[in-house]
Each structure stands twice: as structure tokens, then as C-alpha cells.
N, CA, C and O atoms as a Tinker XYZ file with bonds, in Angstrom:
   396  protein
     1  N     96.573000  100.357000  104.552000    73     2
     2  CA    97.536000   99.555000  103.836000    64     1     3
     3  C     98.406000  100.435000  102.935000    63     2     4     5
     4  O     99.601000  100.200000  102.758000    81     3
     5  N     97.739000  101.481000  102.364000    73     3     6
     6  CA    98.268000  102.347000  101.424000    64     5     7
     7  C     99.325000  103.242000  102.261000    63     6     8     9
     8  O    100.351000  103.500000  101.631000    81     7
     9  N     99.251000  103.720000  103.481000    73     7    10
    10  CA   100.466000  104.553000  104.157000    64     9    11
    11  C    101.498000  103.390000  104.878000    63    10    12    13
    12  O    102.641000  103.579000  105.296000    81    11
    13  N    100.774000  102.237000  104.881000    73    11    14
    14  CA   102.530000  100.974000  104.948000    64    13    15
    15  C    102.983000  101.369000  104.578000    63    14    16    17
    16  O    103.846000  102.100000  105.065000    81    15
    17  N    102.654000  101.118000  102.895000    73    15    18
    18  CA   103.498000  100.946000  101.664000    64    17    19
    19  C    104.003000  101.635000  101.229000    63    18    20    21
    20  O    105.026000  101.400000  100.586000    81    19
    21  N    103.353000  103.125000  101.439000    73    19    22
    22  CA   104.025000  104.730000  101.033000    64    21    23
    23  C    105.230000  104.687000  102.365000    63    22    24    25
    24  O    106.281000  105.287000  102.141000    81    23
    25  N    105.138000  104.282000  103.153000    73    23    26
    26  CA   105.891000  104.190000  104.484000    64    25    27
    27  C    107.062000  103.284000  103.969000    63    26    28    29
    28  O    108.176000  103.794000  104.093000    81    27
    29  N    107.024000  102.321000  103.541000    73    27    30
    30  CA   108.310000  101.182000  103.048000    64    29    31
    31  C    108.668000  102.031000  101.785000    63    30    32    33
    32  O    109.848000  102.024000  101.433000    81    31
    33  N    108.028000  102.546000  101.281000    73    31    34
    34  CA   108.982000  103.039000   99.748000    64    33    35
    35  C    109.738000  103.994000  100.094000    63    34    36    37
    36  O    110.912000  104.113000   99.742000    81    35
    37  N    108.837000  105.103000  101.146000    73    35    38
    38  CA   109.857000  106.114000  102.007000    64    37    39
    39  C    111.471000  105.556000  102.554000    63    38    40    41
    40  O    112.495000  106.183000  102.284000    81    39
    41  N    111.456000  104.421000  103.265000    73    39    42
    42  CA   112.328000  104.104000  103.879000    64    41    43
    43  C    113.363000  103.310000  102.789000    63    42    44    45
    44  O    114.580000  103.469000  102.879000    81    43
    45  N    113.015000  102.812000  102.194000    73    43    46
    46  CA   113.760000  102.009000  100.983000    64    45    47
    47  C    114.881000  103.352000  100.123000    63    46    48    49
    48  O    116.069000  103.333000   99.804000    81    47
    49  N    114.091000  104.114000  100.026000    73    47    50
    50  CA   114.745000  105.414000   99.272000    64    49    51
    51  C    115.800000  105.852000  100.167000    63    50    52    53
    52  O    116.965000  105.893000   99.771000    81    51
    53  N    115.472000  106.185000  101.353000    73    51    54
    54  CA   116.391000  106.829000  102.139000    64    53    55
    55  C    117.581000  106.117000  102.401000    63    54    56    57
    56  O    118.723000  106.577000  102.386000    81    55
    57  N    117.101000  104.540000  102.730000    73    55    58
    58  CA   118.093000  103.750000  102.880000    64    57    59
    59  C    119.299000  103.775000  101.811000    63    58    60    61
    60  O    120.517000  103.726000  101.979000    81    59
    61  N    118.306000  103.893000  100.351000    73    59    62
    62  CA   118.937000  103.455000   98.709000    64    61    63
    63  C    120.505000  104.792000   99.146000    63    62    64    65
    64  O    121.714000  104.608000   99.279000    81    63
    65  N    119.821000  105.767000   99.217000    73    63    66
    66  CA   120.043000  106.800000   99.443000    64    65    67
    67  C    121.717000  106.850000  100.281000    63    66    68    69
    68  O    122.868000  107.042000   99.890000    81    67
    69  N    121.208000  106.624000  101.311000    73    67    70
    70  CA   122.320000  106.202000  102.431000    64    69    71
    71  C    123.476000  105.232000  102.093000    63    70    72    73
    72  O    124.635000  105.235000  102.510000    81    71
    73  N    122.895000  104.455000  101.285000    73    71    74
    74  CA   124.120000  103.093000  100.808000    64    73    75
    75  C    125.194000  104.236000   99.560000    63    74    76    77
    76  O    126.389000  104.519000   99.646000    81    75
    77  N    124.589000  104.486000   98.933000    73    75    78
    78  CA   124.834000  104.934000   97.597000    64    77    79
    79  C    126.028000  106.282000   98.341000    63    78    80    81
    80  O    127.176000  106.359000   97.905000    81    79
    81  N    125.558000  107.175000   99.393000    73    79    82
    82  CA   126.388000  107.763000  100.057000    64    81    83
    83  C    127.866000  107.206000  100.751000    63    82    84    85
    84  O    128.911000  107.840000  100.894000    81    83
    85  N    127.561000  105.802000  101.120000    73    83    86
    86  CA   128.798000  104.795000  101.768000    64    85    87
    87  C    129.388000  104.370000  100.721000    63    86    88    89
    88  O    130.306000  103.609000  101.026000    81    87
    89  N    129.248000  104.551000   99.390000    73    87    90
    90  CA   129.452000  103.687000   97.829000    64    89    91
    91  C    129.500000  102.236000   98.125000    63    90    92    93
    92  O    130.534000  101.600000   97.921000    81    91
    93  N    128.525000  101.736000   98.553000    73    91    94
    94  CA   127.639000   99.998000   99.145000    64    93    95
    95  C    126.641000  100.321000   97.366000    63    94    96    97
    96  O    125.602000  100.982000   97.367000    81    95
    97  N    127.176000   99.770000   96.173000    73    95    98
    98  CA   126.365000   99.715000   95.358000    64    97    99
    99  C    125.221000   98.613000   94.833000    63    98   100   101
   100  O    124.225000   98.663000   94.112000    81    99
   101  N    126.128000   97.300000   95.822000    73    99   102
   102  CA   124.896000   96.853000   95.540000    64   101   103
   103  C    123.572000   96.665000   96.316000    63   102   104   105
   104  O    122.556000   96.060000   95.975000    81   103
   105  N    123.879000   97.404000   97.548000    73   103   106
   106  CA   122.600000   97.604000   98.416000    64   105   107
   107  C    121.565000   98.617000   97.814000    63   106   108   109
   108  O    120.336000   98.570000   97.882000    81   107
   109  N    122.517000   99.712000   97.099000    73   107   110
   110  CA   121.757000  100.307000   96.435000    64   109   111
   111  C    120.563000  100.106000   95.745000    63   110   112   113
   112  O    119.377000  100.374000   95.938000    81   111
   113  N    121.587000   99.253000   94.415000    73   111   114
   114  CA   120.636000   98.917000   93.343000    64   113   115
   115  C    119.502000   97.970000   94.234000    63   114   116   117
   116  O    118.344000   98.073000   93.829000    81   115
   117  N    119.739000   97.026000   95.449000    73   115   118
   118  CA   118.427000   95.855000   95.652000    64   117   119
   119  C    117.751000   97.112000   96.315000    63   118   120   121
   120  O    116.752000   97.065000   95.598000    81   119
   121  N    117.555000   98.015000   96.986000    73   119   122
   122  CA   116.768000   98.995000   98.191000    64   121   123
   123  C    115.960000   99.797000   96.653000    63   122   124   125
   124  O    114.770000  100.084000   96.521000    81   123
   125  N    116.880000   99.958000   95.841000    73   123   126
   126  CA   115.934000  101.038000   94.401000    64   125   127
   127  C    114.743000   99.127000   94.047000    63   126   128   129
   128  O    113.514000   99.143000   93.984000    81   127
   129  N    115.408000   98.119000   93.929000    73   127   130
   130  CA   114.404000   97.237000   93.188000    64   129   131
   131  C    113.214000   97.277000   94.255000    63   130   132   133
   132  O    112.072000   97.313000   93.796000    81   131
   133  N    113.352000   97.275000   95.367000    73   131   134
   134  CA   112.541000   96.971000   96.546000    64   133   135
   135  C    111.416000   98.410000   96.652000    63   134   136   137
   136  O    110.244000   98.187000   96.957000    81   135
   137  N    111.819000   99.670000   96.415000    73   135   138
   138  CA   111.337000  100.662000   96.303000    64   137   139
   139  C    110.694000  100.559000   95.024000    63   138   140   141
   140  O    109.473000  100.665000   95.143000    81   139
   141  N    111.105000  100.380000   93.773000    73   139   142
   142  CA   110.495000  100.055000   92.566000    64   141   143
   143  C    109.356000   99.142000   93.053000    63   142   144   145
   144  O    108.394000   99.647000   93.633000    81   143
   145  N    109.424000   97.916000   92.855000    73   143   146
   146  CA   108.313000   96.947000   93.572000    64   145   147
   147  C    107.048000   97.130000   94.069000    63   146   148   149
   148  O    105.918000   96.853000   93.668000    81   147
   149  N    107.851000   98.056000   95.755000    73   147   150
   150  CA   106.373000   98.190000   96.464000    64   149   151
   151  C    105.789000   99.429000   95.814000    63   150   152   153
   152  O    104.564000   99.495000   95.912000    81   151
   153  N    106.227000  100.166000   95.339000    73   151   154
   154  CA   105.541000  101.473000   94.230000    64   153   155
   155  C    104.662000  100.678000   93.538000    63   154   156   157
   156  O    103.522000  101.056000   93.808000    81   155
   157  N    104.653000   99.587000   92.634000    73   155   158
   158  CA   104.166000   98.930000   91.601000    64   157   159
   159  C    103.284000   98.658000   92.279000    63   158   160   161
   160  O    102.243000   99.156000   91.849000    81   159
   161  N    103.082000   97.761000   93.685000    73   159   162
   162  CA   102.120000   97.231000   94.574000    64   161   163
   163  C    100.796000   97.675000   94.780000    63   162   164   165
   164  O     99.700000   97.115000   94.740000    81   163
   165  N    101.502000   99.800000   95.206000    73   163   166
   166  CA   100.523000  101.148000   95.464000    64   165   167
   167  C     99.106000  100.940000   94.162000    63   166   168   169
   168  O     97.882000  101.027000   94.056000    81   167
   169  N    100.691000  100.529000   93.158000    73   167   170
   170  CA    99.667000  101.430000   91.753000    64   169   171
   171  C     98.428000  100.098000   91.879000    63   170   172   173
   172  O     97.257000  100.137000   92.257000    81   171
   173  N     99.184000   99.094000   91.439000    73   171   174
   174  CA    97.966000   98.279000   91.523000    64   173   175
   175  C     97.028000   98.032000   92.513000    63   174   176   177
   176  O     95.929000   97.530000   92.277000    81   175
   177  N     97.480000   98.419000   93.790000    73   175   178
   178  CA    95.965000   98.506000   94.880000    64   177   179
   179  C     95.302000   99.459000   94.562000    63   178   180   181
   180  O     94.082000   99.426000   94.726000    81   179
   181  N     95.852000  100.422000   94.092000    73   179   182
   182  CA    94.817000  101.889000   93.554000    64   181   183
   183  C     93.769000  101.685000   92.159000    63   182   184   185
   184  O     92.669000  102.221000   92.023000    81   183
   185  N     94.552000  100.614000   91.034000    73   183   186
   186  CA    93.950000  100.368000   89.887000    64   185   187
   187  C     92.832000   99.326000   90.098000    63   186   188   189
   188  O     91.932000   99.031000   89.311000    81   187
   189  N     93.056000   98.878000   91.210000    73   187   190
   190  CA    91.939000   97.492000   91.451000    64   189   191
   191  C     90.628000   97.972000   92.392000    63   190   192   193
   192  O     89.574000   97.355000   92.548000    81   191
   193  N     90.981000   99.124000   92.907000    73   191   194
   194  CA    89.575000   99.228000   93.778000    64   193   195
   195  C     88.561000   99.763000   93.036000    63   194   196   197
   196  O     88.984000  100.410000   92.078000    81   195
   197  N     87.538000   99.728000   93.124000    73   195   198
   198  CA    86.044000  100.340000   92.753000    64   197   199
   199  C     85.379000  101.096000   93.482000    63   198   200   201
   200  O     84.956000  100.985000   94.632000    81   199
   201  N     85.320000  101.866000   92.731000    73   199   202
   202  CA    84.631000  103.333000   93.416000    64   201   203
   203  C     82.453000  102.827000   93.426000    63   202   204   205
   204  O     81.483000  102.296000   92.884000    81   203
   205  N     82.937000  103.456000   94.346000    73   203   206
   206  CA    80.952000  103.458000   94.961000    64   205   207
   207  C     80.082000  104.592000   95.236000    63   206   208   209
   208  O     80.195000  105.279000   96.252000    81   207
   209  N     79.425000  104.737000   94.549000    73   207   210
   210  CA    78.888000  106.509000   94.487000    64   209   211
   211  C     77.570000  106.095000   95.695000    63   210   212   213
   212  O     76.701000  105.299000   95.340000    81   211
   213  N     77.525000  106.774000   97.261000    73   211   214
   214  CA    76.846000  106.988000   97.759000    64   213   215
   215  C     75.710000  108.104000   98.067000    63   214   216   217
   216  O     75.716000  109.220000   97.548000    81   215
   217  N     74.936000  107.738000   98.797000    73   215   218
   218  CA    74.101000  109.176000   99.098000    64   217   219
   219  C     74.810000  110.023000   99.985000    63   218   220   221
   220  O     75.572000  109.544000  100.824000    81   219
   221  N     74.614000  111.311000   99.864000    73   219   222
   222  CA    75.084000  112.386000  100.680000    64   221   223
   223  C     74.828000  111.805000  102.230000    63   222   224   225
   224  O     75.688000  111.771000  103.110000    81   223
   225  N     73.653000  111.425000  102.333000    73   223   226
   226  CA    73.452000  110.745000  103.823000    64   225   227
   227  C     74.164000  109.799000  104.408000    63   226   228   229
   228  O     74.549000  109.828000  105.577000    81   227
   229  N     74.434000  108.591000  103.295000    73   227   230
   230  CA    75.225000  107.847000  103.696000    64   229   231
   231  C     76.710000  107.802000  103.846000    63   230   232   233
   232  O     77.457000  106.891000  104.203000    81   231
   233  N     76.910000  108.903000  103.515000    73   231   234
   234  CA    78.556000  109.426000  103.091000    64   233   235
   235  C     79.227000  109.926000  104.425000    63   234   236   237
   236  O     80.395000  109.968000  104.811000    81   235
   237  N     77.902000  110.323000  105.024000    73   235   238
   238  CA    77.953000  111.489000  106.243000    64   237   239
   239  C     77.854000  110.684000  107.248000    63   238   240   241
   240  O     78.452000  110.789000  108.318000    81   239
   241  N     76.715000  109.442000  106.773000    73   239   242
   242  CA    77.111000  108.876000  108.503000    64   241   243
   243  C     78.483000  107.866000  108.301000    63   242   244   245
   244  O     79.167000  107.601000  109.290000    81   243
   245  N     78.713000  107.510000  107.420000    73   243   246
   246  CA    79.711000  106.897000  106.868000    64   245   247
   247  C     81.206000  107.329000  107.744000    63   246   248   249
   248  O     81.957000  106.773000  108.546000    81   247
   249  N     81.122000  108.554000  107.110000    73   247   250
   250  CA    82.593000  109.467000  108.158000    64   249   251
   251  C     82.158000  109.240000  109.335000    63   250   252   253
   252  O     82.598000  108.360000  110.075000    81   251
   253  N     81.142000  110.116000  109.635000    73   251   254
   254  CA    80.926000  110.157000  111.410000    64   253   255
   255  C     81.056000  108.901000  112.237000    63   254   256   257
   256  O     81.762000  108.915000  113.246000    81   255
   257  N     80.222000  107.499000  111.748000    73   255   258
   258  CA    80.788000  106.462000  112.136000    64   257   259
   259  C     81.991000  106.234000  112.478000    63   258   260   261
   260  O     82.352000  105.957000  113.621000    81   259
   261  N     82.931000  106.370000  111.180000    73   259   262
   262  CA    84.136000  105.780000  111.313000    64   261   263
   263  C     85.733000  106.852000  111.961000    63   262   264   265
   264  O     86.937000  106.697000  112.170000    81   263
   265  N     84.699000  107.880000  112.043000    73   263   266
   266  CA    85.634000  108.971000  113.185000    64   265   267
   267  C     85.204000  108.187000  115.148000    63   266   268   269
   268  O     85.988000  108.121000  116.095000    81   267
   269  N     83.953000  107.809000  115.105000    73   267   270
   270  CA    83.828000  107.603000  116.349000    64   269   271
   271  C     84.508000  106.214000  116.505000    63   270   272   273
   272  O     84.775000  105.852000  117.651000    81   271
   273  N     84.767000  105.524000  115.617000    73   271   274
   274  CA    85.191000  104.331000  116.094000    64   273   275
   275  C     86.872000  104.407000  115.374000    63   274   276   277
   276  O     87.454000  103.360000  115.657000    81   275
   277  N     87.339000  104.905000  114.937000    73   275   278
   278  CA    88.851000  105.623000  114.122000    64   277   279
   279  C     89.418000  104.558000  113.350000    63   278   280   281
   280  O     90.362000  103.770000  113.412000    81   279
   281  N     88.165000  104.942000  112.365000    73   279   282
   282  CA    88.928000  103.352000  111.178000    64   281   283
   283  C     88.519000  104.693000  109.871000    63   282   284   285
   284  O     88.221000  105.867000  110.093000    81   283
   285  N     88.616000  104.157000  108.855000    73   283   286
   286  CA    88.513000  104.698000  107.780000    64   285   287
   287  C     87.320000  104.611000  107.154000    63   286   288   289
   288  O     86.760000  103.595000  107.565000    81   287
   289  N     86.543000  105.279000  106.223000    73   287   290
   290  CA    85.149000  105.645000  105.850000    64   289   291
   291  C     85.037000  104.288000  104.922000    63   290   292   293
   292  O     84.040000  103.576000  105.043000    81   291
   293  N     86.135000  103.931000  103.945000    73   291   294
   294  CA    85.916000  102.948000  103.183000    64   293   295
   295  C     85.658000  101.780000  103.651000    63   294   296   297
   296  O     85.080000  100.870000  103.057000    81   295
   297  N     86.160000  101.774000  104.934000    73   295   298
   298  CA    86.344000  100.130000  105.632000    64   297   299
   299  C     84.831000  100.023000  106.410000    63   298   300   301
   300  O     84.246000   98.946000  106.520000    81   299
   301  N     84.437000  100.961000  106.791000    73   299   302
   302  CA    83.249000  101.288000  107.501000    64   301   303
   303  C     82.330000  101.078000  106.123000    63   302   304   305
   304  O     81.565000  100.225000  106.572000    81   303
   305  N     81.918000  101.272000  104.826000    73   303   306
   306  CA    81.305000  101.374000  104.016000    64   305   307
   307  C     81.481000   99.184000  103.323000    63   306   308   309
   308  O     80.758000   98.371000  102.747000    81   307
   309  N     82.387000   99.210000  103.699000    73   307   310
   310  CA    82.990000   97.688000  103.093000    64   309   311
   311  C     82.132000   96.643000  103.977000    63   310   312   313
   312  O     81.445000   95.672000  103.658000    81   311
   313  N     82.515000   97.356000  105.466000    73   311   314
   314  CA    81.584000   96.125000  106.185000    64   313   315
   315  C     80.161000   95.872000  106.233000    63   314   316   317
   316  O     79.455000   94.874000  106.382000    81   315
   317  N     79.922000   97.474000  106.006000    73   315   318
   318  CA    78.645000   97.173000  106.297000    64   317   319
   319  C     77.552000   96.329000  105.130000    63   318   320   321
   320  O     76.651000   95.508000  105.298000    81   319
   321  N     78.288000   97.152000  103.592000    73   319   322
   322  CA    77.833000   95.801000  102.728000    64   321   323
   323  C     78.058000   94.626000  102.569000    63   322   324   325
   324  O     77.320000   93.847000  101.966000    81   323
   325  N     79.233000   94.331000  103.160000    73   323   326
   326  CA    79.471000   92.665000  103.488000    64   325   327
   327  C     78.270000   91.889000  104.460000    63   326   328   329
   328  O     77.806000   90.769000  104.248000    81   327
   329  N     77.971000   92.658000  105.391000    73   327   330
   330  CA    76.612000   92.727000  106.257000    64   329   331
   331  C     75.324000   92.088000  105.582000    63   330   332   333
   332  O     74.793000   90.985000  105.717000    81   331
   333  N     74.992000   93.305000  104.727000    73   331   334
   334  CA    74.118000   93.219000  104.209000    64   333   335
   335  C     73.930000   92.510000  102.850000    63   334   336   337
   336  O     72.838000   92.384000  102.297000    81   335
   337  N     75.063000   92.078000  102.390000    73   335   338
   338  CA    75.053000   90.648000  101.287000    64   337   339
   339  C     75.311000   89.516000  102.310000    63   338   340   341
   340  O     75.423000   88.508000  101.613000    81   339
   341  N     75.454000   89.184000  103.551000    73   339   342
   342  CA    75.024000   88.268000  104.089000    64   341   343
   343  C     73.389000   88.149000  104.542000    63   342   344   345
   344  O     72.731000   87.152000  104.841000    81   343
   345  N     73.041000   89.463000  104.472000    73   343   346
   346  CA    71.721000   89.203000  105.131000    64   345   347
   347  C     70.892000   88.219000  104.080000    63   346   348   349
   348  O     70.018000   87.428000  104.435000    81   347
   349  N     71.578000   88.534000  101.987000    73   347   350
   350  CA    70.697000   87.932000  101.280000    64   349   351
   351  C     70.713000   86.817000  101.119000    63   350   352   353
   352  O     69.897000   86.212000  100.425000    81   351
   353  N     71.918000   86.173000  101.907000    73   351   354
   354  CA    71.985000   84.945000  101.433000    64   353   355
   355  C     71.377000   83.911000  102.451000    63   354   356   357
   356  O     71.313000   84.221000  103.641000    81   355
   357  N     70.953000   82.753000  102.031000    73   355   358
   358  CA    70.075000   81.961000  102.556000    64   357   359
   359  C     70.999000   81.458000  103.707000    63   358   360   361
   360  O     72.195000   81.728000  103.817000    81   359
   361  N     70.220000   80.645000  104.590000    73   359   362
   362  CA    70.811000   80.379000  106.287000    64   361   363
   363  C     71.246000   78.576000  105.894000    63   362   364   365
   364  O     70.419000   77.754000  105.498000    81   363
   365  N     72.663000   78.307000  106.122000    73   363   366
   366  CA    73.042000   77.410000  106.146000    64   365   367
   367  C     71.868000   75.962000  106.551000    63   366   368   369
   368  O     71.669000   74.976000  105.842000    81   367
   369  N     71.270000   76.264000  107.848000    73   367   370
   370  CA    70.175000   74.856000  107.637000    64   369   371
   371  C     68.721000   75.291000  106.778000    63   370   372   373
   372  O     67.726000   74.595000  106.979000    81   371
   373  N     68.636000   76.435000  105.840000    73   371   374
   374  CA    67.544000   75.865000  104.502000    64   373   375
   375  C     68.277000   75.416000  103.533000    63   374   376   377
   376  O     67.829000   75.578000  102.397000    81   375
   377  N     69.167000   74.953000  103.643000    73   375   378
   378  CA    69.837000   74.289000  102.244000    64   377   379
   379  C     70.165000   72.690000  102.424000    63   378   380   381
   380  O     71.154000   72.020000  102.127000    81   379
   381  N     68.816000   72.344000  103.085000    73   379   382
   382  CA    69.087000   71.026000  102.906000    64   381   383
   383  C     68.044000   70.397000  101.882000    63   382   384   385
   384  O     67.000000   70.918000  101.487000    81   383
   385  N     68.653000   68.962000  101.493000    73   383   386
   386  CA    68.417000   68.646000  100.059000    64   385   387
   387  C     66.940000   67.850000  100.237000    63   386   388   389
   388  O     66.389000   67.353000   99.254000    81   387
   389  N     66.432000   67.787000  101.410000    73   387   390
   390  CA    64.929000   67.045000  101.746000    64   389   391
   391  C     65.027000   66.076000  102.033000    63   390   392   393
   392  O     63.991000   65.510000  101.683000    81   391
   393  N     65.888000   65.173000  102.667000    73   391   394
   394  CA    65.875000   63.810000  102.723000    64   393   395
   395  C     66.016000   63.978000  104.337000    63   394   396
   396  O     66.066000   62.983000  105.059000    81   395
């Protein structure tokens, strides 16, 4: 998600860039708000995640996993505890009320 967005701010600039060369000023200024914006977006997906201190072991199969299947170590680390906080939670038919 993070190289989209570094990807749209890239292109927003160049564009800003390009208008501002044609003297198109007000494409300018909206391509700089639009570049401003998704920058702001970066920061806050970066300020909101939580870091997870693993074991060296798990770090390792962590990568290696997610090289053999070509996703990213975090997303590979995300599912698998999503996994395993489903395993704790109770099974939809013990939650009935006894009647």
C-alpha cells in the first residue's frame, strides 16, 4: 500500500511539475494539494502501525515464507496471528444460551 502511495505522490509532482511548465496554474496548485494529501496519508499509515518484536526464528521463517509465496513478511506475520486469535475464540455453535 505504501509504494501506491509513494507511487501517486511521485506522479502528482511530476504532473504539478509539468502544468506549472505549460503555466496551467491552477492544475498546479490542485496536483501540489493532491501530492500534499496522499503524503499526509504515508505519514499516518506509518504513525498507526505497531511494531512486534519477534523471535529470531520466527523472523526467519517469517521472510522465507513470504519469499516463497511473494507477499511481504508483515502480511505473512498479520495472518498468521489473525489465525491464531481465531483459534481462541470459541466456535459459533458453543454459544448457545441452553434453551
Amino acid at each position: 500500500m505504501r509504494a501506491l502511495l509513494m507511487t501517486a505522490v511521485f506522479v502528482a509532482i511530476v504532473a504539478a511539475l509539468d502544468a506549472a511548465r505549460g503555466g496551467h496554474w491552477d492544475q498546479f496548485a490542485m496536483l501540489l494539494l493532491v501530492a500534499a494529501l496522499v503524503t499526509a496519508a504515508i505519514l499516518v499509515q506509518l504513525r498507526n502501525r505497531h511494531a512486534v518484536r519477534l523471535r529470531p526464528d520466527l523472523l526467519i521463517w517469517a521472510r522465507r515464507h513470504a519469499a516463497q509465496i511473494d507477499d511481504e513478511p508483515e502480511l505473512v506475520v498479520d495472518r498468521a496471528l489473525a489465525a491464531y486469535r481465531a483459534r481462541m475464540l470459541p466456535d459459533p455453535g458453543d454459544l448457545s444460551d441452553g434453551t
